[in-house]
C-alpha positions as MATLAB code, in Angstrom:
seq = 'XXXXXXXXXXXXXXXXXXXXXXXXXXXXXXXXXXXXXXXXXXXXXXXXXXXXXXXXXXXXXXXXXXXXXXXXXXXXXXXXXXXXXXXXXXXXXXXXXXXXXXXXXXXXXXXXXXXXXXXXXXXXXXXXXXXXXXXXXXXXXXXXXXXXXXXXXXXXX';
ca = [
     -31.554   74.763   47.698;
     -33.491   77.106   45.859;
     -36.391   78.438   47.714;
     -40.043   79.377   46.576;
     -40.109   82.934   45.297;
     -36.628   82.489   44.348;
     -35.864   83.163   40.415;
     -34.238   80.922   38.705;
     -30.300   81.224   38.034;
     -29.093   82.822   34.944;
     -27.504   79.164   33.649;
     -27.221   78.459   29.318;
     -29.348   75.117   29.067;
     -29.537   72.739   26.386;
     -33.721   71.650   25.441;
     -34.874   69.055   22.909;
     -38.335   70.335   22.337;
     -40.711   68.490   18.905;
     -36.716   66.609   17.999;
     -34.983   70.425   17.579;
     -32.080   70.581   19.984;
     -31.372   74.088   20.976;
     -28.823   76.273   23.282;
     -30.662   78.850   25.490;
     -30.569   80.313   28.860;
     -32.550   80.076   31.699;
     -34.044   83.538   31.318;
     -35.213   83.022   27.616;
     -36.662   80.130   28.591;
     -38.507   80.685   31.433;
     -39.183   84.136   31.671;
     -42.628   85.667   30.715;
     -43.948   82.005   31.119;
     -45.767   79.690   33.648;
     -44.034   76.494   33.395;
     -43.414   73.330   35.078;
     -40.284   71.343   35.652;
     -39.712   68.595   36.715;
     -36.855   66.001   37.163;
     -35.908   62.827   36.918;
     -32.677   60.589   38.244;
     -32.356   59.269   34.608;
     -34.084   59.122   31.338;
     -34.570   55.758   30.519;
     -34.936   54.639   34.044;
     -37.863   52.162   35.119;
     -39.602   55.037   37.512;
     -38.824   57.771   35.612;
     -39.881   55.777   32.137;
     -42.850   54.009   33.615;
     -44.554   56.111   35.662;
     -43.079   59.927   36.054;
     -42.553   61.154   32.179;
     -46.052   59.637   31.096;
     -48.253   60.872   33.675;
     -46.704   64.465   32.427;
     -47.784   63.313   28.561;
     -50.828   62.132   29.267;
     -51.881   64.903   31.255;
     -50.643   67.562   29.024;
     -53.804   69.049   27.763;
     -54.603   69.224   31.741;
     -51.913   71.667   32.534;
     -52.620   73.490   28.930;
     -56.557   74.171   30.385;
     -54.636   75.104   33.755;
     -52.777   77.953   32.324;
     -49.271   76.152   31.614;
     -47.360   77.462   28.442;
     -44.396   74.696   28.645;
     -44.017   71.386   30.565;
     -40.482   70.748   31.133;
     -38.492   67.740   32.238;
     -34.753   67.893   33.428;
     -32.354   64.936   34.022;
     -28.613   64.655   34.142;
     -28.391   63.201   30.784;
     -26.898   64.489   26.866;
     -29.303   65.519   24.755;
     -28.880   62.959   22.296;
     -30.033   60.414   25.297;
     -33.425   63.425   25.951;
     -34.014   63.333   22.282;
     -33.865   59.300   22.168;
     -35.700   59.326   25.461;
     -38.599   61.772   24.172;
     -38.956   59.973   20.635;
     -38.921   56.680   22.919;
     -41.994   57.706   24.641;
     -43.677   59.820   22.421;
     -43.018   63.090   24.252;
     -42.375   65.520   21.613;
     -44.612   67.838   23.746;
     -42.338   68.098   26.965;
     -39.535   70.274   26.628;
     -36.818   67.742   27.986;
     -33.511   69.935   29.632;
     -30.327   68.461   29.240;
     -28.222   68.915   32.088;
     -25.239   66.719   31.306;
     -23.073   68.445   33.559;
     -25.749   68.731   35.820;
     -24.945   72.897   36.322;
     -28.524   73.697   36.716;
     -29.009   70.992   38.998;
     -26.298   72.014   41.065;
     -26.954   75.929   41.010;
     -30.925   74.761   42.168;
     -29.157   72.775   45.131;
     -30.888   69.676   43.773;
     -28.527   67.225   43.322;
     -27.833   63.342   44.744;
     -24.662   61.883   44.287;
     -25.362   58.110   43.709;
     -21.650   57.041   43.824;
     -20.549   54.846   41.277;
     -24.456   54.138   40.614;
     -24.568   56.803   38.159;
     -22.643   59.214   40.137;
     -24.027   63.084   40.331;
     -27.816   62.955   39.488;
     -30.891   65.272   39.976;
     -33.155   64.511   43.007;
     -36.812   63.183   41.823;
     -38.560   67.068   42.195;
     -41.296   69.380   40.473;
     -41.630   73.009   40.183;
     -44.049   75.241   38.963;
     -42.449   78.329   37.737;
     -44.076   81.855   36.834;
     -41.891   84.062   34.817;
     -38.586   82.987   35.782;
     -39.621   82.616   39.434;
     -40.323   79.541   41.675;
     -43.787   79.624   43.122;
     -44.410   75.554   43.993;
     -41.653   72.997   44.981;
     -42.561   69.158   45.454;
     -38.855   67.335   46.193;
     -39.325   63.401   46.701;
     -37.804   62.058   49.699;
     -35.144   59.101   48.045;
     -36.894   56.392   46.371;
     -40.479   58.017   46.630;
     -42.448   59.177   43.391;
     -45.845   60.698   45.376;
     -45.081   64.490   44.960;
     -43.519   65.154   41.645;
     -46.036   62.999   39.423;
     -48.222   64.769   37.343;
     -50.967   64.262   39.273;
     -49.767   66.387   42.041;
     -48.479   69.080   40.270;
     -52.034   69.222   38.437;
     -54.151   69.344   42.062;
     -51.833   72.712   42.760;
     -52.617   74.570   40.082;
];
């Protein structure tokens, strides 16, 4: 698992960011940046739709007077289901990741398999990340939402 002061891995990324899908890497993304990421089990998932991605929108202008440049949110879905996801909730803000393979997942060492639940999935986690690398990581024990919310990403900046 990746480790605080760890950068990120050099991985090409998919983001739906304001309804513009785009191909990147991890570097151009997150380099020269403070950013936090965090992830969710499944877009369109009660937890994750209820609770995780709108504490992150409503406390957006929080992290902005905090010194964030880009909230990001990662799950193990296409893009087309982050852009439906995002335009469901209103998030054009969030940068949503879409790691349908789940590659970046798996090259953080922060994946669940659920079986034939969903199969290979992200754990529930946030990060804050300065220029490419890690300096905070807040991974949920299974079937807890306490760490990652927005809340408690906010209270470490």
């Amino acid at each position: 698992m990746i480790k605080v002061g760890n950068s990120l891995p050099l991985i090409d990324i998919t983001t739906v960011l304001n309804e513009e899908t785009s191909n990147t890497s991890t570097s151009e993304f997150f380099d020269n940046k403070k950013v936090v990421l965090f992830a969710v089990p499944g877009a369109f998932t009660p937890t994750c739709s209820q609770s995780h991605l709108p504490g992150y929108i409503t406390n957006f202008e929080g992290f902005k007077d905090k010194g964030v440049d880009l909230i990001a949110c990662l799950s193990v879905n296409d893009s087309f289901v982050m852009k439906a996801w995002a335009q469901d909730q209103n998030a054009e803000s969030i940068a949503m990741i879409a790691d349908g393979n789940a590659v970046l997942t798996k090259a953080l060492g922060l994946e669940m398999d659920t079986g034939n639940f969903g199969g290979i999935r992200s754990q529930r986690y946030a990060m804050i990340i300065q220029n490419g690398k890690l300096t905070h990581l807040n991974v949920e024990v299974p079937k807890a939402f306490e760490v990652s919310s927005a809340e408690s990403v906010l209270a470490l900046l």
